[in-house]
PDB file of N, CA, C and O in Angstrom:
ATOM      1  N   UNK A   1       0.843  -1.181   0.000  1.00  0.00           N
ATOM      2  CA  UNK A   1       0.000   0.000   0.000  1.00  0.00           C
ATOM      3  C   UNK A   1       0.889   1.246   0.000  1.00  0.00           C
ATOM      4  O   UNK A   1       1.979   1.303   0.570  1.00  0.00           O
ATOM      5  N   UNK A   2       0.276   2.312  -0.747  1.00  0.00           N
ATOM      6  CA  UNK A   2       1.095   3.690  -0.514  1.00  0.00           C
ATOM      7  C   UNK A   2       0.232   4.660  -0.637  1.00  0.00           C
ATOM      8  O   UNK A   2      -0.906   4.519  -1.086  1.00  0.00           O
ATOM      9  N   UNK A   3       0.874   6.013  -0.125  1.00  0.00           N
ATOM     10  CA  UNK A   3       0.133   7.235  -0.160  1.00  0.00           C
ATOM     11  C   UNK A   3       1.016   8.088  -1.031  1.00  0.00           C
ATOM     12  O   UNK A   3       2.243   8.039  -1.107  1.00  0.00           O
ATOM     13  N   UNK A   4       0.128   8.928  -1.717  1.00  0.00           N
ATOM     14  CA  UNK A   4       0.677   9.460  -2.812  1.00  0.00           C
ATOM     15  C   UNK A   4      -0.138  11.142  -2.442  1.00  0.00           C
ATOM     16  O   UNK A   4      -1.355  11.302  -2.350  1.00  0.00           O
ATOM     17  N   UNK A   5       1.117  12.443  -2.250  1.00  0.00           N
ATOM     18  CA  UNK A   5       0.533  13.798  -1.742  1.00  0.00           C
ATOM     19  C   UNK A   5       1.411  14.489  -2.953  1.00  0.00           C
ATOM     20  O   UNK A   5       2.510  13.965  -3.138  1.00  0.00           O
ATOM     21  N   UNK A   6       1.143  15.352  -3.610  1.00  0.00           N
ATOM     22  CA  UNK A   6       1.390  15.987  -4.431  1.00  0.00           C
ATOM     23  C   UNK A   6       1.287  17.654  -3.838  1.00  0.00           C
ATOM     24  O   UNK A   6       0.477  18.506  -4.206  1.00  0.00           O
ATOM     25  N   UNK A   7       2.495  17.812  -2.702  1.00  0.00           N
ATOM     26  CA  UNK A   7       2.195  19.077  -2.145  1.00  0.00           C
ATOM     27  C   UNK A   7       3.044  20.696  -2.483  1.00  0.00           C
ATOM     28  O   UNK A   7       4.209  20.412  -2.759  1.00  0.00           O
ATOM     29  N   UNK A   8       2.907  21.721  -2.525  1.00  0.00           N
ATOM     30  CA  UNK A   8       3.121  22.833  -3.182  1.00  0.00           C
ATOM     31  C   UNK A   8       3.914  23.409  -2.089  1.00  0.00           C
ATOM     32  O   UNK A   8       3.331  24.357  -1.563  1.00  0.00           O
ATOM     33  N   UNK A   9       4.625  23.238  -1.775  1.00  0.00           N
ATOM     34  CA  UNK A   9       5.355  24.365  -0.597  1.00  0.00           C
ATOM     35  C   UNK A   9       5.953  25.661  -1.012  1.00  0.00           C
ATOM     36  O   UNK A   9       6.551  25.705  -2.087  1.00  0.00           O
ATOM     37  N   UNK A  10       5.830  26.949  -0.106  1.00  0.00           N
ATOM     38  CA  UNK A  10       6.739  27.864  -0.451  1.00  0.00           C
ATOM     39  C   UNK A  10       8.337  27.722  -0.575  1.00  0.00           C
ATOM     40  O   UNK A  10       9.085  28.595  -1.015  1.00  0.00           O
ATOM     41  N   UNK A  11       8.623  26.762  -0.217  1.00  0.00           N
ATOM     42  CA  UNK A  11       9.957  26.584  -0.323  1.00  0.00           C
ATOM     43  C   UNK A  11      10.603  25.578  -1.418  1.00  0.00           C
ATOM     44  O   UNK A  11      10.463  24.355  -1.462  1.00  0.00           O
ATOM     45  N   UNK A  12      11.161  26.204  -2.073  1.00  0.00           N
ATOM     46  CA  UNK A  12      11.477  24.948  -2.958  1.00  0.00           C
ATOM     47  C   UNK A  12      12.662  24.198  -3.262  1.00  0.00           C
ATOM     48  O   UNK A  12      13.069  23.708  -4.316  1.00  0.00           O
ATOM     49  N   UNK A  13      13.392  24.234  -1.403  1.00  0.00           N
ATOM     50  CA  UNK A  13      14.625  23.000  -0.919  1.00  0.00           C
ATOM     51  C   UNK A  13      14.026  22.379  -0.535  1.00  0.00           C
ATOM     52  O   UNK A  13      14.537  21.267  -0.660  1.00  0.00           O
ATOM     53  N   UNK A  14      12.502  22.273   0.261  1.00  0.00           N
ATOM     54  CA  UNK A  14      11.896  21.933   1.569  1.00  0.00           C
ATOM     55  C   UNK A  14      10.505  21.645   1.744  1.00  0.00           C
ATOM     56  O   UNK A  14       9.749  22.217   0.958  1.00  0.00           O
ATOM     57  N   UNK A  15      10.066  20.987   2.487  1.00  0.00           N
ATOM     58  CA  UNK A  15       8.714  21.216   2.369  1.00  0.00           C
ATOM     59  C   UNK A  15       8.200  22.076   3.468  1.00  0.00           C
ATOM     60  O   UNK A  15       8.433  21.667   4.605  1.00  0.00           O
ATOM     61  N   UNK A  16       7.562  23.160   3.346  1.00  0.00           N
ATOM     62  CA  UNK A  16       7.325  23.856   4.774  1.00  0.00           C
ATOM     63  C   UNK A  16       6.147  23.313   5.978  1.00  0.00           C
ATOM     64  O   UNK A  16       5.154  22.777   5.486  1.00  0.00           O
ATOM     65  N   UNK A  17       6.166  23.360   6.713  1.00  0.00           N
ATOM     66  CA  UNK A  17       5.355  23.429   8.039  1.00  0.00           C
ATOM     67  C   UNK A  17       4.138  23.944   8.046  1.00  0.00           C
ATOM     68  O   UNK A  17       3.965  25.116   8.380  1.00  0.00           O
ATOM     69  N   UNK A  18       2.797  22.880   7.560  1.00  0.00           N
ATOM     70  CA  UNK A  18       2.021  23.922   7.562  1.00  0.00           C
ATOM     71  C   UNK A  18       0.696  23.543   7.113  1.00  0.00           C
ATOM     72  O   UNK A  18       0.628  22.314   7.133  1.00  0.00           O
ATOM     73  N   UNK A  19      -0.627  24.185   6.627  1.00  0.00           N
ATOM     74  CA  UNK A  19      -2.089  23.172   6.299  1.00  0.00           C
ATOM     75  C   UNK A  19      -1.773  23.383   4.886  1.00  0.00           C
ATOM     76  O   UNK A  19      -1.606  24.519   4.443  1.00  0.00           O
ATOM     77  N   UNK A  20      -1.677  22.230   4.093  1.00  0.00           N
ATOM     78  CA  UNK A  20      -1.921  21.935   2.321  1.00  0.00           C
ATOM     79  C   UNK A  20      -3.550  21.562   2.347  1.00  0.00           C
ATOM     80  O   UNK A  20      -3.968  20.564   2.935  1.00  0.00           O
ATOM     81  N   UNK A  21      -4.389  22.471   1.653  1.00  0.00           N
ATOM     82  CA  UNK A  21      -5.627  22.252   1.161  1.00  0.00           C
ATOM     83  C   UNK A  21      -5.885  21.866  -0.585  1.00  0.00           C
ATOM     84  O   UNK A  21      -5.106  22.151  -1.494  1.00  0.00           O
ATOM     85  N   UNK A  22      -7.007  21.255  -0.693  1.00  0.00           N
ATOM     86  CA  UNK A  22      -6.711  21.434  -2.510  1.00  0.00           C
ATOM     87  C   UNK A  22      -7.191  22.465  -3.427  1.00  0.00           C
ATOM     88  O   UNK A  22      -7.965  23.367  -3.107  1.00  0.00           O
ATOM     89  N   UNK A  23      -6.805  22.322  -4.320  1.00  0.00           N
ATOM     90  CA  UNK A  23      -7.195  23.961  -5.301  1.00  0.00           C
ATOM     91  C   UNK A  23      -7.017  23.473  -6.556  1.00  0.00           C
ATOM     92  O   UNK A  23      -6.536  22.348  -6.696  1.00  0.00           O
ATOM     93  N   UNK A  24      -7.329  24.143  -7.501  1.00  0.00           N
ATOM     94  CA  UNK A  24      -7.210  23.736  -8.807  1.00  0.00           C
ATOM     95  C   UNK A  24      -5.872  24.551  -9.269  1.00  0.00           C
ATOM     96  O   UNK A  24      -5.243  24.200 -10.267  1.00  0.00           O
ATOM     97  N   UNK A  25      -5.457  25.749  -8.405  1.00  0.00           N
ATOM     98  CA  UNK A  25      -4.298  26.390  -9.013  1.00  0.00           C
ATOM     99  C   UNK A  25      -2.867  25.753  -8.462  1.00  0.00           C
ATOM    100  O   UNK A  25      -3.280  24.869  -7.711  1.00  0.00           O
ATOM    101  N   UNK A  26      -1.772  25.715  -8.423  1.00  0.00           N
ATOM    102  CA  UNK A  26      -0.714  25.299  -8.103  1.00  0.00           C
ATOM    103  C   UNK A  26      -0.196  26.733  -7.347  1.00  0.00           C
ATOM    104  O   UNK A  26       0.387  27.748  -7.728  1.00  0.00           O
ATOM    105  N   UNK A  27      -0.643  26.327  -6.294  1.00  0.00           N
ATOM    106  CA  UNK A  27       0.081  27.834  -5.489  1.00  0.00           C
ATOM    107  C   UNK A  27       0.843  27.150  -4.468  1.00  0.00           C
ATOM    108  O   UNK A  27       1.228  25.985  -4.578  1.00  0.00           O
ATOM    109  N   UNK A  28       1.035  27.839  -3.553  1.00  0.00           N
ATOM    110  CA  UNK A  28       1.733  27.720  -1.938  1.00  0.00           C
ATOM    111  C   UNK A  28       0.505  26.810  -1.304  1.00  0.00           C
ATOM    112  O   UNK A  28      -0.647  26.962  -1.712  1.00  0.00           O
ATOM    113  N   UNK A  29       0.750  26.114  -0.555  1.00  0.00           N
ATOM    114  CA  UNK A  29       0.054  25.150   0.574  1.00  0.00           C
ATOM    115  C   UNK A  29      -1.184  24.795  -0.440  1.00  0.00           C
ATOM    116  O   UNK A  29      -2.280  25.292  -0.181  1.00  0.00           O
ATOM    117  N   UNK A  30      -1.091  24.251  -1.179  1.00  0.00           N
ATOM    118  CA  UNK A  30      -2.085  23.704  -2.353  1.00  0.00           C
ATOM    119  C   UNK A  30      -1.538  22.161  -2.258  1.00  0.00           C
ATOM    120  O   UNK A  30      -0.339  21.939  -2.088  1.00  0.00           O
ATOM    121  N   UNK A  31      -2.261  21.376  -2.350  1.00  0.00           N
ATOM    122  CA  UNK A  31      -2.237  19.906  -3.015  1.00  0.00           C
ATOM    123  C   UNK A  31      -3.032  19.570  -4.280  1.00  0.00           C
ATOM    124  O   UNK A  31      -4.221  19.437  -4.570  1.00  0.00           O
ATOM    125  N   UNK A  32      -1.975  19.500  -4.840  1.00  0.00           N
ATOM    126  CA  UNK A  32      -2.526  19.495  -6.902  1.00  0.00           C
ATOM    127  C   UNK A  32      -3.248  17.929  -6.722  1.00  0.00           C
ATOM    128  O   UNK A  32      -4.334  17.674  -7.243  1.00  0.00           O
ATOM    129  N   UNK A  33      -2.766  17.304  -6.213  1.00  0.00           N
ATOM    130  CA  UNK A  33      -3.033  15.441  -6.079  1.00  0.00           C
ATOM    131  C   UNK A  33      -2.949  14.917  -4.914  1.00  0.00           C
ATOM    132  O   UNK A  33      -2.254  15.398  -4.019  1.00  0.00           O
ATOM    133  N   UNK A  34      -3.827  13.606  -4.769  1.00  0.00           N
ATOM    134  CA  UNK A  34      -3.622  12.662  -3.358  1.00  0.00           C
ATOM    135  C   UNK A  34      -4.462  11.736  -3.602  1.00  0.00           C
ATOM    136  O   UNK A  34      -5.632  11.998  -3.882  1.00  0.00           O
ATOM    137  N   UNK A  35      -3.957  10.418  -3.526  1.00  0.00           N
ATOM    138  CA  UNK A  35      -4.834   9.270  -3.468  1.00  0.00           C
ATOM    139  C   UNK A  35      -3.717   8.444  -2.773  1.00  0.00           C
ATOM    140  O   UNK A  35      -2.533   8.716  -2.578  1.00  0.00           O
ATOM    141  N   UNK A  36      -4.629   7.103  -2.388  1.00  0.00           N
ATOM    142  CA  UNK A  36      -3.591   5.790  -2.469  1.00  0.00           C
ATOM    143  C   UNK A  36      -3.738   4.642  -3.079  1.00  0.00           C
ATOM    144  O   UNK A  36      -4.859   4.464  -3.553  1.00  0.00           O
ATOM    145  N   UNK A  37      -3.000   3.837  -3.216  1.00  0.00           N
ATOM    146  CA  UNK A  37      -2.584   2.903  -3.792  1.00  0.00           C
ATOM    147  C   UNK A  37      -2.546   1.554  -2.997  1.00  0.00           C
ATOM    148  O   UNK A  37      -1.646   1.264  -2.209  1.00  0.00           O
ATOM    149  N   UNK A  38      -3.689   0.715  -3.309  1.00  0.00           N
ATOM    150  CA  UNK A  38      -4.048  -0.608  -2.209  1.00  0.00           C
ATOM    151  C   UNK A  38      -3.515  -1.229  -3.377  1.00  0.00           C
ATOM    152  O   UNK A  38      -3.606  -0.998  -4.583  1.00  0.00           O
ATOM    153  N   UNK A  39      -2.660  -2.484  -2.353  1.00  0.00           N
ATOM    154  CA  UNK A  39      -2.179  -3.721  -3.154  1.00  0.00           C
ATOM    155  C   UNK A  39      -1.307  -3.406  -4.022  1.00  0.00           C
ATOM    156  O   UNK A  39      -1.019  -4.230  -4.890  1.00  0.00           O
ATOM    157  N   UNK A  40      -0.818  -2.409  -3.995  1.00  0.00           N
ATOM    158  CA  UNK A  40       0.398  -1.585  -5.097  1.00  0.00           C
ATOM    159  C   UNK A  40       1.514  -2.607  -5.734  1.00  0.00           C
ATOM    160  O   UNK A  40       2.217  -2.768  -4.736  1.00  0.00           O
ATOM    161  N   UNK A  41       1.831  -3.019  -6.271  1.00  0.00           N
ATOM    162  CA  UNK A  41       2.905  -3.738  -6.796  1.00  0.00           C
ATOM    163  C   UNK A  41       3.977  -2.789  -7.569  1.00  0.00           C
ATOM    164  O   UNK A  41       4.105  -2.851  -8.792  1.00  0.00           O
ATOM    165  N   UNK A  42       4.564  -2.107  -6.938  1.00  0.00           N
ATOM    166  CA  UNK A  42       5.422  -1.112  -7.871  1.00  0.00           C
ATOM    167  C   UNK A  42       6.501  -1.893  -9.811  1.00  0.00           C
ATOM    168  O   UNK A  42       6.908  -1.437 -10.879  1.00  0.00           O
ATOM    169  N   UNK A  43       6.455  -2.776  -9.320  1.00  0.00           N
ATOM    170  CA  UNK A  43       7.334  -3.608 -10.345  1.00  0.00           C
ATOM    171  C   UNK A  43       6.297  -3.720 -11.618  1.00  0.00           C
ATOM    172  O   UNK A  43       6.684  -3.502 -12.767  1.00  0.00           O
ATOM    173  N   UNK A  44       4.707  -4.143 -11.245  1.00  0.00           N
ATOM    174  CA  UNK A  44       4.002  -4.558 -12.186  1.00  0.00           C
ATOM    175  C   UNK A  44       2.998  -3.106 -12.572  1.00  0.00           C
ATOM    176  O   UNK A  44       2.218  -2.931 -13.508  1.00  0.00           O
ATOM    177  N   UNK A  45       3.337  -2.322 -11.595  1.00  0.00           N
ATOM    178  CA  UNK A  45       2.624  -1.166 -11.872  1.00  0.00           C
ATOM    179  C   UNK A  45       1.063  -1.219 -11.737  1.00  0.00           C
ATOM    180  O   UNK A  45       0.293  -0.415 -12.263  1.00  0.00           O
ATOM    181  N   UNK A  46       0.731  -2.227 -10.997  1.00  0.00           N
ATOM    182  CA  UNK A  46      -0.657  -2.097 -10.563  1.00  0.00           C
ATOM    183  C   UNK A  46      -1.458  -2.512  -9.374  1.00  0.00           C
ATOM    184  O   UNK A  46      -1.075  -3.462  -8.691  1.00  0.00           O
ATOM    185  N   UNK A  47      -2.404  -1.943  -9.125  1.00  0.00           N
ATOM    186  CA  UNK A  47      -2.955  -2.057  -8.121  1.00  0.00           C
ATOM    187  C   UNK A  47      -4.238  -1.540  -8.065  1.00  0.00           C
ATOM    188  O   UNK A  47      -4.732  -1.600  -9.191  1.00  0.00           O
ATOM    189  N   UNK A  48      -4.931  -1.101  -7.326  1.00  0.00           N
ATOM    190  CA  UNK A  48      -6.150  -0.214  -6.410  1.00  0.00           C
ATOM    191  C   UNK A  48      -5.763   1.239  -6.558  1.00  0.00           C
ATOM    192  O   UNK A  48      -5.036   1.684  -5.670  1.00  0.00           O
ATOM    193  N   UNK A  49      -6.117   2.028  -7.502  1.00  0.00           N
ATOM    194  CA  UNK A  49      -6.050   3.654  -7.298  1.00  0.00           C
ATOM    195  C   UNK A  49      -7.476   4.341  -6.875  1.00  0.00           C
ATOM    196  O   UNK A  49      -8.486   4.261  -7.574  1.00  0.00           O
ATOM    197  N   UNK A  50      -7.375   5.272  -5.180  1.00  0.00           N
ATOM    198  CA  UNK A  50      -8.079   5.745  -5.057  1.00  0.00           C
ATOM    199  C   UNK A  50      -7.757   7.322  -5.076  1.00  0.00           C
ATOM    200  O   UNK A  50      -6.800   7.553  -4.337  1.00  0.00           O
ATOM    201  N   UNK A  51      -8.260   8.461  -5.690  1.00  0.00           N
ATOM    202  CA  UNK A  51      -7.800   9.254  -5.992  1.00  0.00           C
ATOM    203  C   UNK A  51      -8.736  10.272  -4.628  1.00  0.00           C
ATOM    204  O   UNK A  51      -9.907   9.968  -4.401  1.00  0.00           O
ATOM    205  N   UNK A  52      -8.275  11.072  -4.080  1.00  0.00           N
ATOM    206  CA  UNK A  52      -8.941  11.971  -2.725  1.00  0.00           C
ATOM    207  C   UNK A  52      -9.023  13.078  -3.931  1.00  0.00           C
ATOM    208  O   UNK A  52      -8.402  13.073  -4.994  1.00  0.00           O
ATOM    209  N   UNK A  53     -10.323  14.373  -3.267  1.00  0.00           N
ATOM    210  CA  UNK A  53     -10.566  15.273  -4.191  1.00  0.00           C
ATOM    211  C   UNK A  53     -10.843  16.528  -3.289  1.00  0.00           C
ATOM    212  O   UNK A  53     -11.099  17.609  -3.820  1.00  0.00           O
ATOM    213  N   UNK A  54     -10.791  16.381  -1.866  1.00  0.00           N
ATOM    214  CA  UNK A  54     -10.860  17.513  -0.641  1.00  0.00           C
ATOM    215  C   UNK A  54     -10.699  16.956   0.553  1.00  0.00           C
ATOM    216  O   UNK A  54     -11.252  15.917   0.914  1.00  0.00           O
ATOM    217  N   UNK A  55      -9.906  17.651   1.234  1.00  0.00           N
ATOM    218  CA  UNK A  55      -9.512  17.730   2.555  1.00  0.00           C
ATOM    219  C   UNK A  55      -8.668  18.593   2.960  1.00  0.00           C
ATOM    220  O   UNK A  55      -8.891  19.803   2.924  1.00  0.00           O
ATOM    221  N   UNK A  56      -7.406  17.977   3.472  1.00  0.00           N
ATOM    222  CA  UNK A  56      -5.802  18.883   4.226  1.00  0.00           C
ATOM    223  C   UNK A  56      -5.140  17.804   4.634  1.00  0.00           C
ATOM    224  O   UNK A  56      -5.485  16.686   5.015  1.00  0.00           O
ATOM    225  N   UNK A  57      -4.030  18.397   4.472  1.00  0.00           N
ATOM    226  CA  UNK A  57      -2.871  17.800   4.946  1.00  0.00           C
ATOM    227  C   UNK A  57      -2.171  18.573   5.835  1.00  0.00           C
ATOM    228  O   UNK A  57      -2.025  19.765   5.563  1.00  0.00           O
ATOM    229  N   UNK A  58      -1.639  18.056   7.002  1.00  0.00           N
ATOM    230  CA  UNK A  58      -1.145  19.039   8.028  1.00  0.00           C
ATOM    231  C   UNK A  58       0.766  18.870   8.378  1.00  0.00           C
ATOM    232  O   UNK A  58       1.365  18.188   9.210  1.00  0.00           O
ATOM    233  N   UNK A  59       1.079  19.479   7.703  1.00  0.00           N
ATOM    234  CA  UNK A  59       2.917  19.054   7.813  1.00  0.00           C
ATOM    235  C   UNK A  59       3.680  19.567   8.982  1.00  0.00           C
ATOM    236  O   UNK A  59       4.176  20.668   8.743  1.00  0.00           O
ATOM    237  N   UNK A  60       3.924  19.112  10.163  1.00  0.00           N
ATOM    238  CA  UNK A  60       5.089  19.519  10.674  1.00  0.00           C
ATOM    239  C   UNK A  60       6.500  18.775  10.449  1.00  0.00           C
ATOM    240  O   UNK A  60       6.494  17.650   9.949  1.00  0.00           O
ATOM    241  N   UNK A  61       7.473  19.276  10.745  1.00  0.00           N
ATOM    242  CA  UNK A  61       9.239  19.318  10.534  1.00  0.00           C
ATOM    243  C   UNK A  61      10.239  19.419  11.612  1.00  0.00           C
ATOM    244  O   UNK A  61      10.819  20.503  11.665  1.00  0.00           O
ATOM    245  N   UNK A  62      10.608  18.425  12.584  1.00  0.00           N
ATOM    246  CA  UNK A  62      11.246  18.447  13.910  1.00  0.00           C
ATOM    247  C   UNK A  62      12.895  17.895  13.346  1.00  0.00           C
ATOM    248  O   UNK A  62      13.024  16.674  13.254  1.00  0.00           O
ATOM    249  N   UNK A  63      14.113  18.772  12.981  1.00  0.00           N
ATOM    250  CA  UNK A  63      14.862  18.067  12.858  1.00  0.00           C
ATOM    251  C   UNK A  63      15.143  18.030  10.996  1.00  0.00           C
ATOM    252  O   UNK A  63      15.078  18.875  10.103  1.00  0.00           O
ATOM    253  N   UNK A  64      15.543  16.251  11.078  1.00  0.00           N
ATOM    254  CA  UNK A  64      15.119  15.608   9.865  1.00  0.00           C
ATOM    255  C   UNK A  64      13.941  15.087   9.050  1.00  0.00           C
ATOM    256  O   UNK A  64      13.785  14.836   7.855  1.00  0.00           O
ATOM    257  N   UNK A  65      12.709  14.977  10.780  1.00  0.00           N
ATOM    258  CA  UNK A  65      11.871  14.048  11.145  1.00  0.00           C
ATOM    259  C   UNK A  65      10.267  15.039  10.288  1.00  0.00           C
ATOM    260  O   UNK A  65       9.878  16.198  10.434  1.00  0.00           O
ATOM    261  N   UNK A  66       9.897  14.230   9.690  1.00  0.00           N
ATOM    262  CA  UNK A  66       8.488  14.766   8.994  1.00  0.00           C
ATOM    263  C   UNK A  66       7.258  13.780   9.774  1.00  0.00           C
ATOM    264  O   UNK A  66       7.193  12.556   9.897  1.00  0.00           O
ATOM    265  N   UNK A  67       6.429  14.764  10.186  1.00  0.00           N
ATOM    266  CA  UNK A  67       4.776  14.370  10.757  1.00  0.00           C
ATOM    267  C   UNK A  67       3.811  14.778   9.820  1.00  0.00           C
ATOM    268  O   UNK A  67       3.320  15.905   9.884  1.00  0.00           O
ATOM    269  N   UNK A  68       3.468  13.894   8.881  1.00  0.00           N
ATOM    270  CA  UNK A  68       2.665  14.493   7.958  1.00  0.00           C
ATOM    271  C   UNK A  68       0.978  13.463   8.594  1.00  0.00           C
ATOM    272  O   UNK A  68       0.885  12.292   8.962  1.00  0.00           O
ATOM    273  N   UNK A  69      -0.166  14.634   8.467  1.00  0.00           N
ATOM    274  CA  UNK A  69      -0.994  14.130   8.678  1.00  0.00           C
ATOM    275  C   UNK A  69      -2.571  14.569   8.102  1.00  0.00           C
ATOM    276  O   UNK A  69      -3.071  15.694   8.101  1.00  0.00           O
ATOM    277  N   UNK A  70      -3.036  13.550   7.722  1.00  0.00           N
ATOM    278  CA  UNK A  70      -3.350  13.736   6.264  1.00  0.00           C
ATOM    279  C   UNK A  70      -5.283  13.559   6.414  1.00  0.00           C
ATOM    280  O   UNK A  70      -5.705  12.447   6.732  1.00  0.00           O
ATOM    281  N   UNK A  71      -5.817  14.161   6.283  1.00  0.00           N
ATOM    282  CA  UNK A  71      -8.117  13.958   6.793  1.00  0.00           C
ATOM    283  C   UNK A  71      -8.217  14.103   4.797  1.00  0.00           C
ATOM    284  O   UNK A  71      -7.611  15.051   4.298  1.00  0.00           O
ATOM    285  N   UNK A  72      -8.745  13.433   4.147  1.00  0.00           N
ATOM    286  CA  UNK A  72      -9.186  13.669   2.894  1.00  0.00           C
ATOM    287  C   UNK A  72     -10.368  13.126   2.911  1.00  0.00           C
ATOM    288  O   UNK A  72     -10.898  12.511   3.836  1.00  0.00           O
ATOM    289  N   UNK A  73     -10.912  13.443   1.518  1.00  0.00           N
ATOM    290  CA  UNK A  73     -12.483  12.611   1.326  1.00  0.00           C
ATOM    291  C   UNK A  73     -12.134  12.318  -0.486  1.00  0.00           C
ATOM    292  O   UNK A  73     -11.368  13.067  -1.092  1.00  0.00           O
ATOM    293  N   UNK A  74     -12.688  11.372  -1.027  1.00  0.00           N
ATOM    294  CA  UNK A  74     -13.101  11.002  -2.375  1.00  0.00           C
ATOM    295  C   UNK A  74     -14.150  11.727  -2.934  1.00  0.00           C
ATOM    296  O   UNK A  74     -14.711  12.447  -2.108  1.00  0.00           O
ATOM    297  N   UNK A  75     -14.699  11.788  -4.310  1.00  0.00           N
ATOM    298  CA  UNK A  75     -15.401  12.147  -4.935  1.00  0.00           C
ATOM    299  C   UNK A  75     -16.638  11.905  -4.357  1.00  0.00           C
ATOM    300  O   UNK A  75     -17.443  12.828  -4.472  1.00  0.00           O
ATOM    301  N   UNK A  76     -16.998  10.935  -3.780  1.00  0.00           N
ATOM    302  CA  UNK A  76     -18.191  10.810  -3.242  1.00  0.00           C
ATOM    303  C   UNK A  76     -18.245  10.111  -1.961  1.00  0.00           C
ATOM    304  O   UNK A  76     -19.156   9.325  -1.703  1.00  0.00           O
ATOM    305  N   UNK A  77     -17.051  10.443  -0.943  1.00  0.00           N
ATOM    306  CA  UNK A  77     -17.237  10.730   0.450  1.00  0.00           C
ATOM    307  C   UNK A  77     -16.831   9.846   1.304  1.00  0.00           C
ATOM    308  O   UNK A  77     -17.209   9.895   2.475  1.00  0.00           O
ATOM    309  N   UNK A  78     -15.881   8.765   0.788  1.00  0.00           N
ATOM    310  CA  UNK A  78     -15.257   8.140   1.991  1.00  0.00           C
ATOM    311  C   UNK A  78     -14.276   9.056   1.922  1.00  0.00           C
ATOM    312  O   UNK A  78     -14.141  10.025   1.175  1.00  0.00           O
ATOM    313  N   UNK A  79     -13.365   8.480   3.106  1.00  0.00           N
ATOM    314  CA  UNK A  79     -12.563   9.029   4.123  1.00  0.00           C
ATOM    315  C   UNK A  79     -11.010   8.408   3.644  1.00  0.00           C
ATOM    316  O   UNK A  79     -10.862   7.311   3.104  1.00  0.00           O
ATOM    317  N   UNK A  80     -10.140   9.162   3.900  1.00  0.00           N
ATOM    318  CA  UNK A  80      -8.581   8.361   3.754  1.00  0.00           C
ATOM    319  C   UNK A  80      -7.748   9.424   4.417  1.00  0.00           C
ATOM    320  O   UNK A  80      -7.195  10.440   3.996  1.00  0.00           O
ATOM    321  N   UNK A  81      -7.862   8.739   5.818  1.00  0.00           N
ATOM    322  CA  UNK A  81      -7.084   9.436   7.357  1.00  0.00           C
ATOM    323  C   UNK A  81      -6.175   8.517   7.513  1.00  0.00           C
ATOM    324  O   UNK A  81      -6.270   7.299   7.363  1.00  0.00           O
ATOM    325  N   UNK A  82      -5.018   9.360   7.917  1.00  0.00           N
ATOM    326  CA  UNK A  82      -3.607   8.354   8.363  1.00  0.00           C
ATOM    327  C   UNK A  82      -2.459   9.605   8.684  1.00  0.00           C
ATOM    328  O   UNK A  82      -2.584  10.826   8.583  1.00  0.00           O
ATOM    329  N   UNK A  83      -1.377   8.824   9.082  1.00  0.00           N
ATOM    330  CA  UNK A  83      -0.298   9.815   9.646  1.00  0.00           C
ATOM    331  C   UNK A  83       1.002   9.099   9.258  1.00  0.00           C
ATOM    332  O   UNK A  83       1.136   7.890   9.448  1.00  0.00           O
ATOM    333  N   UNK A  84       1.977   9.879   8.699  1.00  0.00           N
ATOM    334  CA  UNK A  84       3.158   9.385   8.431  1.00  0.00           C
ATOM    335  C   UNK A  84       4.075  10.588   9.294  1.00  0.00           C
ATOM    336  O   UNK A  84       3.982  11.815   9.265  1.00  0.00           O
ATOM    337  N   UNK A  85       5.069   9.604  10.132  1.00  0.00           N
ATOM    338  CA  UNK A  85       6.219  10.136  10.538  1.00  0.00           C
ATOM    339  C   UNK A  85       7.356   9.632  10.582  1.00  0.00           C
ATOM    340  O   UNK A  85       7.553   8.520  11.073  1.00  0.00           O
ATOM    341  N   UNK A  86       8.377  10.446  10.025  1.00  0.00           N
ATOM    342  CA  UNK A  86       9.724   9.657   9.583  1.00  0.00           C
ATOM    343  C   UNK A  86      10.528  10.492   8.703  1.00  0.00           C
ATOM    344  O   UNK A  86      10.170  11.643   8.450  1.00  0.00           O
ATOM    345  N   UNK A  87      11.708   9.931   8.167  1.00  0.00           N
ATOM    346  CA  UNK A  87      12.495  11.122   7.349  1.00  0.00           C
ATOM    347  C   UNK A  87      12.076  11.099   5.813  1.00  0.00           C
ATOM    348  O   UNK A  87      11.579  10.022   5.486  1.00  0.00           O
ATOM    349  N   UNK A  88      12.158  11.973   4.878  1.00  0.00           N
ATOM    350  CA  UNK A  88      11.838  12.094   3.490  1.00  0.00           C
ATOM    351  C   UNK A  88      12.864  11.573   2.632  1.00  0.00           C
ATOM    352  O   UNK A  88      13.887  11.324   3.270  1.00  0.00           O
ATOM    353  N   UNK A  89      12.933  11.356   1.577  1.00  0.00           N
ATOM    354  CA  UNK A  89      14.080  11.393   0.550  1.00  0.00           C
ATOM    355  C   UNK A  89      13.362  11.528  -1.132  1.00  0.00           C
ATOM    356  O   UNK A  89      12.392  11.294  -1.853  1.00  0.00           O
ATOM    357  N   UNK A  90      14.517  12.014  -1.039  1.00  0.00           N
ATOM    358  CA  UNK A  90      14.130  13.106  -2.363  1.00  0.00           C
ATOM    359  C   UNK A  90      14.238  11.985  -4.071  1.00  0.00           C
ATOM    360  O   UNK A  90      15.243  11.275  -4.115  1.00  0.00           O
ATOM    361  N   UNK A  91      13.592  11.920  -4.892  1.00  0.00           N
ATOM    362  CA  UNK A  91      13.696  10.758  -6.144  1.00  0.00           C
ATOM    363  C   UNK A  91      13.898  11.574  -7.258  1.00  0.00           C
ATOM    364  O   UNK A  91      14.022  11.073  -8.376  1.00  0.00           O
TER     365      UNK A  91
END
């Protein structure tokens, strides 16, 4: 399984500290994208895509250490809540 955030920060070494909402424009604290990926097989490239279409994402930054924590809804209203904390690396 994976989570997939497509987030806009003012900073662009970094991700900043802070609420990402969605928007259709690509600005500061915008999330262009977010869904996840059940049963993901990265090798075969497939799986379960659920794509989120409103919520927030809430980023704090202690350190190295990222708390990202994430309330969304789908097109027609389930939920995809969870929390990732840990370090980033860049692809």
């Amino acid at each position: 399984d994976a989570v997939y955030l497509d987030l806009n920060s003012d900073n662009m070494a970094d991700l900043s500290d802070g609420t990402y909402v969605f928007d259709i424009n690509r600005d500061v604290f915008v999330i262009s994208f977010a869904g996840i990926f059940l049963d993901y097989d990265p090798q075969a490239s497939n799986g379960t895509a659920v794509e989120a279409s409103s919520g927030e994402v809430i980023l704090t930054k202690s350190g190295v250490e990222y708390t990202i924590s994430f309330d969304l809804s789908t097109a027609n209203g389930d939920a995809i809540i969870g929390q990732y904390k840990g370090t980033l690396s860049r692809v």
